[in-house]
C-alpha positions as CSV (number, residue, x, y, z in Angstrom):
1,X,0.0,0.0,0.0
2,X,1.2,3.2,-0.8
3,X,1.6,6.1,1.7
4,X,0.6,8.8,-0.4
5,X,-2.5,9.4,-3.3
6,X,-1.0,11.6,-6.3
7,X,-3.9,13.3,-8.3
8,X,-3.1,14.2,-12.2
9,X,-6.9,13.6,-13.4
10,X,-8.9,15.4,-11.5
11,X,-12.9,14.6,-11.4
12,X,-14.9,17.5,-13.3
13,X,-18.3,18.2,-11.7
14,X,-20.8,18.1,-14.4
15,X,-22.6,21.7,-14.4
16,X,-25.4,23.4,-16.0
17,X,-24.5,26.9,-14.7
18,X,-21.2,27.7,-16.1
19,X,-19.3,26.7,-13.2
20,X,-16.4,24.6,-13.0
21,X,-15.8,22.2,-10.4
22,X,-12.4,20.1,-10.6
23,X,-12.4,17.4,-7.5
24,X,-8.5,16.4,-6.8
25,X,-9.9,14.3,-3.4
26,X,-13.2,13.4,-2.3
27,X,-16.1,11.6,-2.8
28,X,-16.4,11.8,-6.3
29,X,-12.8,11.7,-6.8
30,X,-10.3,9.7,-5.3
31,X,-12.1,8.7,-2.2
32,X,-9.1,9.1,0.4
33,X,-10.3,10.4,3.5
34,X,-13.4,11.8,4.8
35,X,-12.8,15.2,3.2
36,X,-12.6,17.1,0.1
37,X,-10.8,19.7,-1.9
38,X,-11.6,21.1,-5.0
39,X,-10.6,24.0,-7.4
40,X,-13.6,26.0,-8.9
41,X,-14.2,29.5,-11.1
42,X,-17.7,30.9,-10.6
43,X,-18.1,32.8,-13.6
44,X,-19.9,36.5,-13.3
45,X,-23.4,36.2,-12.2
46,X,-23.0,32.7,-10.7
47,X,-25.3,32.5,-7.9
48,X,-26.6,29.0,-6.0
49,X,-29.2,28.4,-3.2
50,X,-28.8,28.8,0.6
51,X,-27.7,25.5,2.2
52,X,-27.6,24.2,5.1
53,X,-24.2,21.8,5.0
54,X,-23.1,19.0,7.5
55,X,-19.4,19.7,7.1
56,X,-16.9,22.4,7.8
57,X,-16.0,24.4,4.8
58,X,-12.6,26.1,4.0
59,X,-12.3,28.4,0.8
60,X,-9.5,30.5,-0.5
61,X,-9.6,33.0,-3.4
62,X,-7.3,33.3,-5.7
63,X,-8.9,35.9,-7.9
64,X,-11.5,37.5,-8.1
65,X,-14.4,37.9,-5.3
66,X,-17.0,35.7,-4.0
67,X,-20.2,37.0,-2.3
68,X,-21.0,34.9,1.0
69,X,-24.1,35.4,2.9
70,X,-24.3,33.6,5.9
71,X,-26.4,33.7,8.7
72,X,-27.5,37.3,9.4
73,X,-24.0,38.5,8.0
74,X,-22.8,38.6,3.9
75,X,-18.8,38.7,3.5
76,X,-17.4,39.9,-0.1
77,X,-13.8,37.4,0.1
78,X,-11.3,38.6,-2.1
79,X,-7.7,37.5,-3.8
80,X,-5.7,36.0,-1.3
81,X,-8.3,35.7,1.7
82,X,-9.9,32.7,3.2
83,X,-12.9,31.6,5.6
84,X,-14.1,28.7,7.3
85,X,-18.2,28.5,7.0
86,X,-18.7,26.2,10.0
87,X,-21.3,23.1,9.5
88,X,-24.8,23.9,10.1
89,X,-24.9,27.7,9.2
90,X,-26.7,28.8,6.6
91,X,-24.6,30.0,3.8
92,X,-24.8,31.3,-0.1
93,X,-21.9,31.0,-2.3
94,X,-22.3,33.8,-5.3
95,X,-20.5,35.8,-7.2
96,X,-22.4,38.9,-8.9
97,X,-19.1,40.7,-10.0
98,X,-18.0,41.2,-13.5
99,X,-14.7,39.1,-13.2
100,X,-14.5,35.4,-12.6
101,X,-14.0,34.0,-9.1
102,X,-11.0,31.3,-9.0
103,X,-10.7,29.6,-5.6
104,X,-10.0,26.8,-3.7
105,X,-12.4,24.9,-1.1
106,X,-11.6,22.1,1.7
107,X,-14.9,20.5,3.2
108,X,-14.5,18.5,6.3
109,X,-16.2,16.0,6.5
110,X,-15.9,15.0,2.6
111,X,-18.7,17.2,0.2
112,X,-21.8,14.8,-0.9
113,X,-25.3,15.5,-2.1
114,X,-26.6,14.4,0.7
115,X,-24.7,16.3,3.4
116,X,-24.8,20.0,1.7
117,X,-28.7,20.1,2.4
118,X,-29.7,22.7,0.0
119,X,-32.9,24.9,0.0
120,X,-35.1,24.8,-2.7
């Protein structure tokens, strides 16, 4: 057994909103762990529902902004800053800005469908 997991084909989140979602570990990816990081660009406009997630979530920016609204608080994160959304907040992940958001995001526990607990 090997003591390390080296990721060269990252998965690629299918997407109907312009979004791009590359998983180098997780679920969907190379399940090692029971965590996940992925690298993502939320094109202008990109906006998706409030959630209500079972898992810590880390993101850094590396350009652009992202709009987060969570709880009774909204944060504009910019290039070079990072957050931790803790589990069970509710949060929204947008960005309404004219540039592209690149950035990176670590959820711990790993990201799944049924842990994020989106609103409708």
């Amino acid at each position: 057994m090997k003591s390390f997991e080296l990721q060269v084909n990252p998965f690629v989140v299918p997407t109907n909103d312009g979004k791009v979602i590359e998983e180098h570990f997780g679920m969907a990816s190379i399940n090692c762990g029971d965590f996940s990081f992925a690298h993502m660009i939320a094109p202008p406009g990109w906006s998706e529902p409030f959630q209500t997630p079972e898992f810590d979530e880390i993101t850094f920016v590396y350009s652009g902004k992202k709009k987060i609204e969570v709880d009774n608080d909204t944060i504009i994160l910019e290039k070079n800053q990072s957050i931790c959304i803790k589990k069970g907040s509710s949060v929204r992940y947008s960005n309404p800005f004219k540039e592209p958001c690149e950035y990176v995001s670590v959820c711990i526990p790993a990201f799944t469908l049924d842990r994020v607990k989106r609103q409708n």
